[in-house]
Each structure stands twice: as C-alpha cells, then as structure tokens.
N, C-alpha and C positions, 0 to 999 in steps of 0.2 A: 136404441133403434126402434122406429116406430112398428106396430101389430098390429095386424086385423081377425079376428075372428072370425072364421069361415062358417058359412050356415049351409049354404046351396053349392051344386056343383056348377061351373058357370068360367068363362073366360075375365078374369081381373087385371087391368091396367093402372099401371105407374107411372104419372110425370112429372117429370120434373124439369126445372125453371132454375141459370144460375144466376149472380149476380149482372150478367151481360146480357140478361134476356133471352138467351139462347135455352130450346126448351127439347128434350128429348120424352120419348112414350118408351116402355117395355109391356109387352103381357104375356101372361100365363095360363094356362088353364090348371083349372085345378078341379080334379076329379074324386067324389067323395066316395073311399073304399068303406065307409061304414061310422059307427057311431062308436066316440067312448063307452061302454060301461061306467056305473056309479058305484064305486068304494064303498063298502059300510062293512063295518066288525062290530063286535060286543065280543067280553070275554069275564068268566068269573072272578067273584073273587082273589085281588092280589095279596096275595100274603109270602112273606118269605120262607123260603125252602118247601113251600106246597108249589102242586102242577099247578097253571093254570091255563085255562083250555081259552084259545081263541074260535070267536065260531065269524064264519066268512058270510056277510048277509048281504053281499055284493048282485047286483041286477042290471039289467036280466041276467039272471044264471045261464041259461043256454046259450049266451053268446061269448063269456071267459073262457079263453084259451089257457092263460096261466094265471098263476097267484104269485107272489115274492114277497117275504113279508121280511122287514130289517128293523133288527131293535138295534137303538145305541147303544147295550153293551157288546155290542159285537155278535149278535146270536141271530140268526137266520133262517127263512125256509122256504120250499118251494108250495107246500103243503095248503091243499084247500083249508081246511081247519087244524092248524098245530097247534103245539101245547111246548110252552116252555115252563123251566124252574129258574126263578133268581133267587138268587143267596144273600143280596143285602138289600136291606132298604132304600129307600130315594124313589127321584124322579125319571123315568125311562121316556122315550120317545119311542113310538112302533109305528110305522111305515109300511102300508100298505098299497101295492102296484099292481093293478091288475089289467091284463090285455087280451083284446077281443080277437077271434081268428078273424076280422078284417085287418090285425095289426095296430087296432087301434088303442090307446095304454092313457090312464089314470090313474093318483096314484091320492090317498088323503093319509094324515099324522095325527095322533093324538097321544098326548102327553098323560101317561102310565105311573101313578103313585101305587109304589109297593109299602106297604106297613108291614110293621117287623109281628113275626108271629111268636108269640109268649111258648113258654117251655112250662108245661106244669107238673107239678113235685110235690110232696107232703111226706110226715113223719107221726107218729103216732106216740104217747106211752107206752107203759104195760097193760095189755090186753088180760081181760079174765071174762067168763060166762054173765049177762046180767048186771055188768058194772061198765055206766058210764066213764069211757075215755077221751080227752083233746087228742085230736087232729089238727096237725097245723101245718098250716095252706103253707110249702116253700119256694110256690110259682116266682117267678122273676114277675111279679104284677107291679102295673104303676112305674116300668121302667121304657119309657120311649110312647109309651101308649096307655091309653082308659080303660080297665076291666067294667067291660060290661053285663057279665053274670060270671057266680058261681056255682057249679051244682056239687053235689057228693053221691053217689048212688051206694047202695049195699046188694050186690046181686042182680043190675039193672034197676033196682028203685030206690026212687029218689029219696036221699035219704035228710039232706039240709041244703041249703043255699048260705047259710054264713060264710065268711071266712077262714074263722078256725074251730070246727063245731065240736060237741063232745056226741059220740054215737057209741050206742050199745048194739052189743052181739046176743042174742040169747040164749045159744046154744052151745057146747064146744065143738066147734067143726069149723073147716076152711069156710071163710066169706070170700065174694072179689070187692073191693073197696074201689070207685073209680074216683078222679075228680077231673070234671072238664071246665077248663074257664073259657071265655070268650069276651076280647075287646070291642070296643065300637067300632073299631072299624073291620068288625065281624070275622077278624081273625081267632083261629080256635087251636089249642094243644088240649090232650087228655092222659090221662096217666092211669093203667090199673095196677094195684096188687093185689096179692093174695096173703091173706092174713088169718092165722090159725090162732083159735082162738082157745085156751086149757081151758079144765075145768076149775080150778082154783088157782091161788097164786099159791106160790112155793111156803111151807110153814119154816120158819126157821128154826133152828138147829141150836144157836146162842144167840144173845143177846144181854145188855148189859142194859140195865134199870138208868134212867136218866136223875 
C-alpha cells in the first residue's frame, strides 16, 4: 500500500484512474497534533547477573508523555530510566517507545550483547608469619571470555597482578586477601577472605628418618 510522509498541516487529495478511464478524487485534511519525539538510550555495562542501568536520553524531554521499554526476553517497563538483570549470555533486542502528550509515539531497537560475568575464587597453602606462600587463581578464567587483568590486594593494597602469585604475611594476625579479575569485555567478579596467619608452623611430635 503506497505512504506519504506528512510534513505540513494542509488538505491532501487522491486520484485515481481505472483501467476504463474512469477517474475518481478523495481528500482529507490532515491536521498536525504535534511532532514525534527522537528515541535515544545508552546503558552500562552488560554483564550477567549484574544490574544494568538503562538511562533515557530521549528529546525533547518536556514533550514525553511515556516510556515503554521491551526486551526480547520477555522483561518490561514503563520507567523513564529502569534497570534490569539478565542471567545468561547472548544477544537481546530492547525496544524503546516513546510518546509525546500530542499523542505522537516513536519508537528505535538496538541489539544488546550480554557477556557472561566470570566467578572469581582462589585457594592458598599453609600460611606461617614471613614465609612466602602460592595462591592460586580458581577463577573460571579463559571460559566463554578474555581475562583482561588480574589483581590481588593484602588489606586493600595491591599486592600482585600474576595469576598464581606467592604473597607473604608479616605478621601473625588476620589479613583480608581480595582477588578481582576483569575481562575485556569489562565484565568483573571479586572474591575476599580472611586469612589468619600463626606464628610458626606446628613442630612435629614424630617423625620417621627417610
């Protein structure tokens, strides 16, 4: 069916002509209650099972009556700026509809990759005052996605960026040990414990000559 884009308010005619020559006129008037608004979002980082925050950068502002935002997995809202959580990876669709109190409604789509957000984890040896021990990274790294840093902290400082580093305690007292990774595609997990550290290791009691 053929379209015309309306620009002006004004009386528009139609005719038509059939194969017998016989030609008929219709018109209309068509009166303009106002102008679309123009659609636009941005929204942070997507990562899975983090929020993330849609922000409505739609204009003019003072003329949106409503918002309606629809993702394809089924999650919805009415909300000038919501926030949703998805839980698995892929590609999403989000669909934003906005209309002006003339009535007047537009609506734009853009295609939403979630990357999957890593779980970070570590295990240590036996800890003693003054003696280097391995830490080793049990991040799910390198599965689905590219680690692109890792840190270690000892009490908020930074204490290595290796993999699997070996860190000394100097003291016998609780440390917090944290470890944050982060992929390229700026997805991030962090992990702390708390790790008490003796003052010596246990003397043993027996032992048999090799």
């Amino acid at each position: 069916t053929p379209y015309k884009t309306i620009y002006n308010e004004n009386t528009y005619y139609l005719t038509t002509q059939n194969n017998r020559g016989c030609v008929n006129t219709d018109s209309i008037y068509v009166n303009i209650q106002g102008v679309a608004p123009n659609p636009l979002f941005e929204y942070t980082t997507p990562c899975t099972h983090d929020t993330v925050y849609f922000s409505n950068l739609s204009y003019p502002a003072d003329s949106i009556a409503t918002h309606q935002w629809i993702l394809s997995n089924g999650l919805n809202s009415s909300l000038q700026n919501p926030k949703f959580v998805f839980d698995t990876a892929g590609i999403y669709t989000c669909t934003l509809n906005i209309t002006s109190f003339s009535g007047c409604s537009k609506d734009t789509t853009v295609n939403i990759t979630l990357n999957k957000k890593p779980t970070a984890d570590f295990e240590h040896l036996p800890l003693c005052s003054g003696i280097s021990s391995l830490f080793t990274n049990l991040s799910d790294i390198n599965q689905d996605y590219s680690t692109q840093s890792i840190s270690w902290y000892i009490n908020d400082n930074i204490a290595s960026t290796e993999v699997n580093p070996w860190l000394s305690f100097p003291n016998p007292i609780n440390y917090q040990v944290s470890l944050v990774i982060q992929t390229t595609q700026l997805c991030f997990d962090s992990v702390v414990k708390t790790i008490a550290i003796p003052n010596s290791y246990p003397t043993p009691s027996l032992f048999t000559p090799i």
